[in-house]
C-alpha positions in Angstrom: 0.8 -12.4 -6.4 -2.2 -13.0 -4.0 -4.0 -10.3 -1.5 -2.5 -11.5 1.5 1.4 -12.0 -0.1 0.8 -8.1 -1.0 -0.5 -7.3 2.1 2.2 -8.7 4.1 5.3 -7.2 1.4 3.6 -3.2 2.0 3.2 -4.0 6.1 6.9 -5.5 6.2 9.0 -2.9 3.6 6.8 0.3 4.1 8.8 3.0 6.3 6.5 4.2 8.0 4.9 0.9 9.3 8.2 -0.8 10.1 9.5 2.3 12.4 6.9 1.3 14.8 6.4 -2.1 14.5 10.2 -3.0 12.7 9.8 -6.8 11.6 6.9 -7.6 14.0 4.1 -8.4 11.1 2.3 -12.0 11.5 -0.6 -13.4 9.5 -3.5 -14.9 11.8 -1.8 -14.2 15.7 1.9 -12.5 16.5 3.7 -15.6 18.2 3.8 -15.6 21.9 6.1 -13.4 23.4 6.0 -11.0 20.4 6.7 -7.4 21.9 4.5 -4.6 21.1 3.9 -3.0 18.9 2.8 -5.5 16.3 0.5 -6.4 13.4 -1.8 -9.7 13.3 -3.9 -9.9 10.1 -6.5 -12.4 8.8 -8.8 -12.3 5.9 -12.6 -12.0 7.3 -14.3 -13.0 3.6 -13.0 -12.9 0.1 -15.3 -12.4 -3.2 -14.1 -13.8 -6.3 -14.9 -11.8 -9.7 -16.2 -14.5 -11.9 -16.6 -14.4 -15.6 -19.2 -16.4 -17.6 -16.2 -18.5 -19.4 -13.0 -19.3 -18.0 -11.3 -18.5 -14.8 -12.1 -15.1 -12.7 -10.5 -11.9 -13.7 -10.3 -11.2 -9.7 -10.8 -11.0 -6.4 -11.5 -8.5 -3.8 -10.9 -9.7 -0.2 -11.8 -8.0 3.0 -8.9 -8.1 5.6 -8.7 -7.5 9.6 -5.3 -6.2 10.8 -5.0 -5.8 14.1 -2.8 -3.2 15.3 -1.3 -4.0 18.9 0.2 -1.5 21.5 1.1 -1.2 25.1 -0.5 2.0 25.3 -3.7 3.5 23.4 -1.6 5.8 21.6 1.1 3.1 20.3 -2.0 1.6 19.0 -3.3 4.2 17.1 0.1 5.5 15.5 0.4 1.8 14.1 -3.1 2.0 13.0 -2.5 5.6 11.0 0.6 4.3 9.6 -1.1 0.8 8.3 -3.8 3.2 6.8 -0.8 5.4 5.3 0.1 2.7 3.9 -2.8 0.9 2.3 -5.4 3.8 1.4 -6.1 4.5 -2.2 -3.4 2.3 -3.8 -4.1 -1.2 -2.2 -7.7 -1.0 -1.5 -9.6 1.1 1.4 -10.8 1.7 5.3 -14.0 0.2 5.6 -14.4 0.3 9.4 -11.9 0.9 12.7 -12.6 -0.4 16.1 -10.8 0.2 19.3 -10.7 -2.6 21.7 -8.1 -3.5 24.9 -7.3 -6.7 26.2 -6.9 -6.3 30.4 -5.1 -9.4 31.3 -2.6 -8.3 28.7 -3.0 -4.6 29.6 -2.8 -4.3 25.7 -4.8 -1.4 23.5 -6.0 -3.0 19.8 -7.0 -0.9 17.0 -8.6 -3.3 14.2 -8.9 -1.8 10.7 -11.3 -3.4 8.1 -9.9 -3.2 4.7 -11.1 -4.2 1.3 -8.8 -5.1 -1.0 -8.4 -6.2 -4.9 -5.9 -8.7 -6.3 
């Protein structure tokens, strides 16, 4: 199973993620007119781990989700849940970043994780 099909199954089936964000979970961009909260995600850069003979025993790939909210706070909560959900077992936080878009009047939290398949 690749990163980004694990990825995706722990965003879409974990409790905690899909109170807030229920079904809304999109690689690359949320499709217009998605209602917020949501999840985008996209990989940033991926690293195979190569072997002198034969095919790689791995990979490790680092992976922007972007957690999207009306407010600062909805944006957040989705974020702490996403990191619930990831932490430890799937890989780990390597950086967070607020951002908000005005035209949208949407609040952004995007979490940098690194992850191993």
């Amino acid at each position: 199973m690749s990163i980004e099909t694990t990825l995706y199954t722990v965003l879409s089936t974990t409790s905690g993620v899909t109170t807030l964000v229920s079904t809304r979970t999109s690689p690359m961009a949320a499709p217009d007119g998605t209602a917020s909260p949501y999840i985008s995600y996209q990989v940033i850069t991926g690293t195979a781990y190569n072997r002198a003979v034969g095919a790689p025993m791995g990979e490790r790939k680092i992976v922007q989700i972007n957690c999207i909210g009306n407010s600062y706070s909805s944006a957040k909560a989705v974020a702490e849940a996403v990191k619930a959900a990831l932490n430890v077992t799937y890989g780990h936080l390597v950086s967070e970043r607020d951002d908000y878009f005005s035209q949208t009047e949407q609040h952004r939290v995007m979490l940098d994780f690194s992850l191993i398949g």
